[in-house]
C-alpha angles and dihedrals in degrees: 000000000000120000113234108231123209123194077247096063095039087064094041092056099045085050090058097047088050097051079053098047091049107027093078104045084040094058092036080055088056091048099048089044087050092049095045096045094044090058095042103041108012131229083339094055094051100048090049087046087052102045088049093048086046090046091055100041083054105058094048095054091052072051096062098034087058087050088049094046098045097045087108090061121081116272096260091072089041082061101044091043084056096047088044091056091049089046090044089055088043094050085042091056090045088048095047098052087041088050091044093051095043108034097063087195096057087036091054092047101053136032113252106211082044096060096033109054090029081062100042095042089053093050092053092042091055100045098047087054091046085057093048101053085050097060087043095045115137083208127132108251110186118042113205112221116235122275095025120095 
């Protein structure tokens, strides 16, 4: 029985290996950033920790779930979704500290440095990860097109 493999499923496939390689670390980066910042700054410290952990897994998995809904488009557009992803956690990061340093009620509820590098720390860690299950992908890379051996 051979499984017939289309350019769609290959992505869709890659995407998934890459949730599962970053997912975990991802989650464990959270962890370590809610422990540190609860000893160093308290409840505070924790809740920011947390909301910057949540807002980067988030945006990777938007990321992966562009990568998953444009597998049927050539490769060009898969690219340019992924890029798109890693741009769009980089412009939230760059939104939430502006929005922490300009808007006094949101600066006053949350810790900074608790939110910022929990967040940053969790989208280098995923991606990282992301990158890594892609070199390591079991998926088929190159597709032959029928009638060509």
């Amino acid at each position: 029985m051979s499984q017939e493999w289309t350019h769609e499923k290959v992505v869709q496939k890659l995407a998934g290996e890459m949730f599962r390689g970053a997912i975990w670390a991802a989650l464990a980066t959270v962890a370590i950033g809610a422990v540190v910042w609860t000893v160093v700054a308290g409840v505070p410290g924790l809740v920011s920790a947390l909301v910057g952990g949540a807002l980067a897994i988030a945006c990777s998995l938007i990321t992966l779930w562009l990568m998953h809904r444009t597998a049927n488009l050539p490769v060009q557009f898969i690219m340019i979704a992924a890029f798109g992803g890693f741009l769009g956690k980089l412009i939230l990061l760059v939104v939430v500290m502006v929005l922490l340093r300009k808007v006094p009620a949101i600066a006053d509820s949350v810790h900074q440095n608790a939110l910022a590098l929990t967040m940053a720390a969790t989208i280098v860690v995923a991606t990282f990860m992301e990158v890594r299950a892609s070199k390591r992908s079991r998926s088929q890379v190159i597709i032959p097109t029928p009638g060509n051996p």
